[in-house]
C-alpha positions in Angstrom: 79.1 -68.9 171.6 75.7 -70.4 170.0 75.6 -70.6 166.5 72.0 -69.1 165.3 70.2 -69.7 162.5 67.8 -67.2 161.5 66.0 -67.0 158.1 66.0 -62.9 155.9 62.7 -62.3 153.8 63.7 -59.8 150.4 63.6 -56.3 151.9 63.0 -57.0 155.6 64.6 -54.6 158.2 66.7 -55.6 161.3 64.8 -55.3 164.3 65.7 -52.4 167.2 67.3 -55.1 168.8 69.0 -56.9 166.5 70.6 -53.3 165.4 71.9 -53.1 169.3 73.1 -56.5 169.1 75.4 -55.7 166.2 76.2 -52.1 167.9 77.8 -54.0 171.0 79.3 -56.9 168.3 80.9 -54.3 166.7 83.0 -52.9 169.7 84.1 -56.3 171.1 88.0 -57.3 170.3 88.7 -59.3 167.4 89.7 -63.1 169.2 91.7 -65.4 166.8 91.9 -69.2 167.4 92.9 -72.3 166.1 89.5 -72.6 164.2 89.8 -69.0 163.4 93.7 -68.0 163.2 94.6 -64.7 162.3 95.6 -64.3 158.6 99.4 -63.8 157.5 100.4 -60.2 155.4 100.2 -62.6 152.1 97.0 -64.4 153.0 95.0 -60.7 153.4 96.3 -59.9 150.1 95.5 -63.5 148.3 91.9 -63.2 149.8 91.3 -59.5 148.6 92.2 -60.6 145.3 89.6 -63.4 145.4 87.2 -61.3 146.8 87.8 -58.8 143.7 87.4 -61.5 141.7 84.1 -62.6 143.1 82.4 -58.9 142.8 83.7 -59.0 139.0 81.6 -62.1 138.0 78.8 -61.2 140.1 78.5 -57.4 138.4 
């Protein structure tokens, strides 16, 4: 898989096709590696709690 680079103006729109693009990402499998490994029970609930964090200093 490329990586893409693509550059978002203030209030621009997806295009039709980058709409379908998401549509078909969206019902493709998720597909852990070693780059990308699946996260344990405790790791989900460490990075939820940073995330929280995050959204509180950014209010």
């Amino acid at each position: 898989m490329a990586i893409t680079k693509i550059t978002v103006t203030k209030n621009q729109l997806p295009t039709a096709e980058q709409l379908a693009k998401i549509e078909n990402a969206s019902k493709k499998p998720v597909s852990f590696d070693e780059d990308c490994p699946e996260l344990t029970p405790d790791q989900q609930t460490a990075f939820k709690a940073l995330a929280k964090l995050r959204d509180v200093k950014r209010a």
